[in-house]
C-alpha positions in Angstrom: 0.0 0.0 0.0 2.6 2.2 0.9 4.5 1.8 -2.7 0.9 2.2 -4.6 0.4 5.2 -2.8 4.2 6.9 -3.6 3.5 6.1 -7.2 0.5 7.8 -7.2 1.7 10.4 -5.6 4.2 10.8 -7.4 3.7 9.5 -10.6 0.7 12.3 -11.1 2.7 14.8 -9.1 -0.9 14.9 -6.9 -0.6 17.3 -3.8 -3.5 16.3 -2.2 -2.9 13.3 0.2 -6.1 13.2 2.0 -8.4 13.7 -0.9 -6.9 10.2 -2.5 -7.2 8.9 1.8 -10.8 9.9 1.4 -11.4 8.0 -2.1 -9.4 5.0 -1.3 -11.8 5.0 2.3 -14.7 5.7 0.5 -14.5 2.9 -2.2 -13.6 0.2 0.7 -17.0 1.9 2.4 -18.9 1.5 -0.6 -17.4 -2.5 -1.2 -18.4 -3.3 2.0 -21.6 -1.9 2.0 -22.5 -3.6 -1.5 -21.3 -7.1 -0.3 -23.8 -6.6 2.5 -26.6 -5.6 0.9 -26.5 -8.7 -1.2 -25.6 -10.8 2.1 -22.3 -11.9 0.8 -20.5 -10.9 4.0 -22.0 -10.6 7.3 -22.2 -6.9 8.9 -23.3 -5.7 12.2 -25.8 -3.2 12.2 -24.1 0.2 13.6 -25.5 2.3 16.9 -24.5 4.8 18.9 -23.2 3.1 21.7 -20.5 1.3 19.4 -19.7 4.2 17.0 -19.0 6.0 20.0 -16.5 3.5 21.2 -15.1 3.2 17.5 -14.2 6.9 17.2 -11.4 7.3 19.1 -9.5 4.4 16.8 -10.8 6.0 14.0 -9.1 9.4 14.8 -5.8 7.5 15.1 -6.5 5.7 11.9 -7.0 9.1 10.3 -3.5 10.4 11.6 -1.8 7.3 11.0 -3.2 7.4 6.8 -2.4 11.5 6.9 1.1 11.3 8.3 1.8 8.0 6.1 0.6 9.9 3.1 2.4 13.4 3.7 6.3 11.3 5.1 6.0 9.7 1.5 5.9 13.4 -0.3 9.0 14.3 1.4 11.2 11.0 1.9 11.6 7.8 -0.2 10.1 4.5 0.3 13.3 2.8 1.3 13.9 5.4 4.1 10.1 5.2 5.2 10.2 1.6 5.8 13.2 1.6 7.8 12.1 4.8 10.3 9.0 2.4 10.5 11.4 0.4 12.5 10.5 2.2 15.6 7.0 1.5 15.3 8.0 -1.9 16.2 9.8 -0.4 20.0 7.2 2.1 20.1 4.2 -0.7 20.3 6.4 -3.3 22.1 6.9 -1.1 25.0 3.1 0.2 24.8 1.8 -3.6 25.1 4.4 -3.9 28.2 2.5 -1.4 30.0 -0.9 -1.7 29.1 -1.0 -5.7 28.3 1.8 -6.6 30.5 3.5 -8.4 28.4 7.1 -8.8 28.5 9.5 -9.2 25.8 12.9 -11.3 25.6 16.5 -10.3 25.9 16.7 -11.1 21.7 13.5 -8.7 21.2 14.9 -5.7 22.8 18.5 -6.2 21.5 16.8 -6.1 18.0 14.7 -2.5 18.6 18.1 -1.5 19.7 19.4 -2.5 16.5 16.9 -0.9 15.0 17.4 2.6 16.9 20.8 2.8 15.1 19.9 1.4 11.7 17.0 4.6 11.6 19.2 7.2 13.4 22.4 6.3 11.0 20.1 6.3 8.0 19.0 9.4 8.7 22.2 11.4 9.3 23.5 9.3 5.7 20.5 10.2 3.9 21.2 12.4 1.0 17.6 13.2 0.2 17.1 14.4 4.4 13.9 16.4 4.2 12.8 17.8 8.1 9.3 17.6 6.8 9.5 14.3 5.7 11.2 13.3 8.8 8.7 14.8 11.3 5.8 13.1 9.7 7.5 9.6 9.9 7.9 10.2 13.2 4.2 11.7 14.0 3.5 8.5 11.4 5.4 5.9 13.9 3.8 6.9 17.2 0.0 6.8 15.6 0.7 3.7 14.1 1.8 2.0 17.3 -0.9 3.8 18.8 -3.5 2.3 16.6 -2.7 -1.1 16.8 -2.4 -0.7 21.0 -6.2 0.7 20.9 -7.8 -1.0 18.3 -6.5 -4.5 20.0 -7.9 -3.0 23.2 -11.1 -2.0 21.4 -11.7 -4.9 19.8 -13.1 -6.7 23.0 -15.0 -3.8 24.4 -16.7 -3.2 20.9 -18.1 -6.7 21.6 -20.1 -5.8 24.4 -21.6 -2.6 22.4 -23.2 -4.9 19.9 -26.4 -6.5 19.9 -25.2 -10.0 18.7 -22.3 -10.0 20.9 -19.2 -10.4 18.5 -18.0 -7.9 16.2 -16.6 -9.7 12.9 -13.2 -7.9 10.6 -15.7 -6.8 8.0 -17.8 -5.0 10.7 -14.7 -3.4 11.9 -13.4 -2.3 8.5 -16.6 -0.7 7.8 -16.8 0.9 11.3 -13.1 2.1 10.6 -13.5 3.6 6.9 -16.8 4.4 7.2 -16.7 7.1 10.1 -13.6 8.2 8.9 -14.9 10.1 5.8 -16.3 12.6 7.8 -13.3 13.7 9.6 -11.2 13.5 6.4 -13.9 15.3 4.5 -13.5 18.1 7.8 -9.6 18.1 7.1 -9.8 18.5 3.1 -12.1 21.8 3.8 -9.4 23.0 6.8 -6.2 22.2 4.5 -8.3 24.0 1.2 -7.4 20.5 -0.6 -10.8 20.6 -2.4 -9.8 24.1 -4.7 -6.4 21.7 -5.6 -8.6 19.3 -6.6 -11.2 21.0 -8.4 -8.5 23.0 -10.6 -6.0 19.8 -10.6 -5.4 18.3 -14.6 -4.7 14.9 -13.4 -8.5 13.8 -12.2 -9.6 13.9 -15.9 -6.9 11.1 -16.7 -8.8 8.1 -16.0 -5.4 5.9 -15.3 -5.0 8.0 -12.2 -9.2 6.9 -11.6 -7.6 3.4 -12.4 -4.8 3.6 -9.8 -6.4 5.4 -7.3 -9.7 2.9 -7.1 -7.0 0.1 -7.3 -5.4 1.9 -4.2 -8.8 1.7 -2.3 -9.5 -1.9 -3.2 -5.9 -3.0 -1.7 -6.5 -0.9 1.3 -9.6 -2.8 1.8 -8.0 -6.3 1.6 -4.7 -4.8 4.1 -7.7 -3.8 6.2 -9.3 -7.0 6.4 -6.5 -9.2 6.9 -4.8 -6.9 9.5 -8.0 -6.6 11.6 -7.9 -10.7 11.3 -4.5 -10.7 12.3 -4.4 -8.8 15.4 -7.4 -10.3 17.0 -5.7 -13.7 16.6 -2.5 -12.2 18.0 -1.2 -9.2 19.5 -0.1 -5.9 18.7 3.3 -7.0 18.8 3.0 -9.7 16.9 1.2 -8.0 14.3 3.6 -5.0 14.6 6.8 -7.4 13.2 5.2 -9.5 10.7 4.7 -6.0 9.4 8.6 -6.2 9.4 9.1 -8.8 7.3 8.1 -6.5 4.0 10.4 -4.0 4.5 12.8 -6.0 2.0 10.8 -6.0 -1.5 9.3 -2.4 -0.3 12.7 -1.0 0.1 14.1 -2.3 -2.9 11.4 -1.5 -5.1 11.6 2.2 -4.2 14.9 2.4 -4.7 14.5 0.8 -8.0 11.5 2.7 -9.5 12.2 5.9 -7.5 16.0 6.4 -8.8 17.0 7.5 -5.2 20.2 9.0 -4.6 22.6 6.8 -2.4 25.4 6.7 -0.6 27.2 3.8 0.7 26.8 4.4 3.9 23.1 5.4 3.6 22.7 2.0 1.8 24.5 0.5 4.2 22.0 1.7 6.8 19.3 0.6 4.6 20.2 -3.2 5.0 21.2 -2.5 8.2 17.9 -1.8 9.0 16.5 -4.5 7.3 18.4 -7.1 9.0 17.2 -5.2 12.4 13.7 -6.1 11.0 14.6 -9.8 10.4 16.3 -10.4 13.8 13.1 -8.6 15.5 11.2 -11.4 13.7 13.0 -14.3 14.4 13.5 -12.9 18.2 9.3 -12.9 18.8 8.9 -16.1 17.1 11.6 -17.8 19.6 
């Protein structure tokens, strides 16, 4: 998702990151909704009681797509994946103190790998941007944060609903669903909407093609993430997320023609090997 975004992005030079949030939201709303109707998936009806309980994961949600979108306008791919590193530290330490679950020895060595892999990458990184950087880092803490709530959430949503379980779909229309609003709210604060309207690149339907493809694999990384972390943990689910860095790093170095130095590309596999030791630390 993160490498369909930066090429749309990028590709169509479009400035307006929450505007494509919104659509890519909206057409994983409007799925869902369809495949209900016709009772292909199972949906809980919506009230108050849970949409209240629902909004304060879907605020982080919002920030976590926002920041994601607005690091990737600034920074490259390879870069982005590798700050994302401290998501993994960030969430392990938030599930010691509100789960109280401990990690090994192996785990924290590796998020202490991982600490140097992003802090050397980002003194060798020859395309630095301050904006980028802040917005990975606002991107990092939101992300742990999400998973950290929405696992929490998960069980009390149950209790808010009349048939007493809350299924993935449910929860990925709950999530996409109440966040057009808000993002509609921010596209009117941030004056997105005149870019928009005045923009060349909506009348090219490719960019329709890739934006609606965008929202279609958001839906699917939605579904199976929301599966994912109520069989397992925020942890867990946290550094399988790991495990992708590789082909995502590579491939935006690739299409992206990224400038590099070798010790900034040493960094880079640095930090991917942090990843991988992370991954085979939790799984031991």
């Amino acid at each position: 998702m993160t490498l369909l975004n930066k090429v749309v992005l990028s590709t169509y030079n479009f400035n307006a990151g929450i505007s494509l949030m919104f659509y890519q939201n909206l057409i994983s709303t409007l799925v869902v909704a369809v495949l209900g109707f016709f009772g292909a998936v199972s949906v809980e009806k919506l009230n108050w009681k849970l949409i209240k309980l629902w909004i304060p994961v879907n605020l982080i949600f919002i920030g976590m797509l926002v920041s994601g979108m607005y690091s990737l306008k600034y920074i490259n791919i390879a870069m982005v994946t590798i700050l994302k590193n401290m998501t993994n530290i960030l969430t392990a330490v938030g599930e010691l103190y509100m789960f109280r679950k401990r990690q090994n020895q192996k785990v924290w060595t590796a998020m202490f790998l991982m600490i140097i892999s992003a802090v050397s990458g980002s003194i060798t990184d020859l395309s630095f941007d301050t904006k980028g950087y802040a917005w990975q880092i606002v991107n990092c803490i939101l992300t742990a944060s999400y998973s950290l709530t929405l696992r929490r959430v998960m069980d009390k949503a149950k209790q808010a609903t009349r048939s007493g379980s809350l299924n993935e779909v449910s929860m990925v229309l709950l999530n996409n669903l109440l966040s057009l609003p808000f993002a509609m709210f921010l596209i009117l604060i941030f004056d997105e909407w005149r870019y928009v309207m005045n923009t060349g690149v909506i009348e090219l339907p490719m960019f329709w093609v890739a934006a609606t493809a965008s929202g279609f694999l958001g839906l699917a990384i939605s579904f199976t993430s929301m599966w994912f972390l109520q069989q397992t943990g925020p942890t867990t689910y946290s550094l399988v997320g790991s495990l992708n860095k590789i082909p995502i790093s590579l491939a935006g170095l690739v299409l992206f023609n990224v400038p590099l130095s070798v010790p900034n590309m040493f960094s880079i596999l640095f930090g991917l090997f942090a990843g991988i030791f992370f991954a085979r630390a939790k799984m031991s």
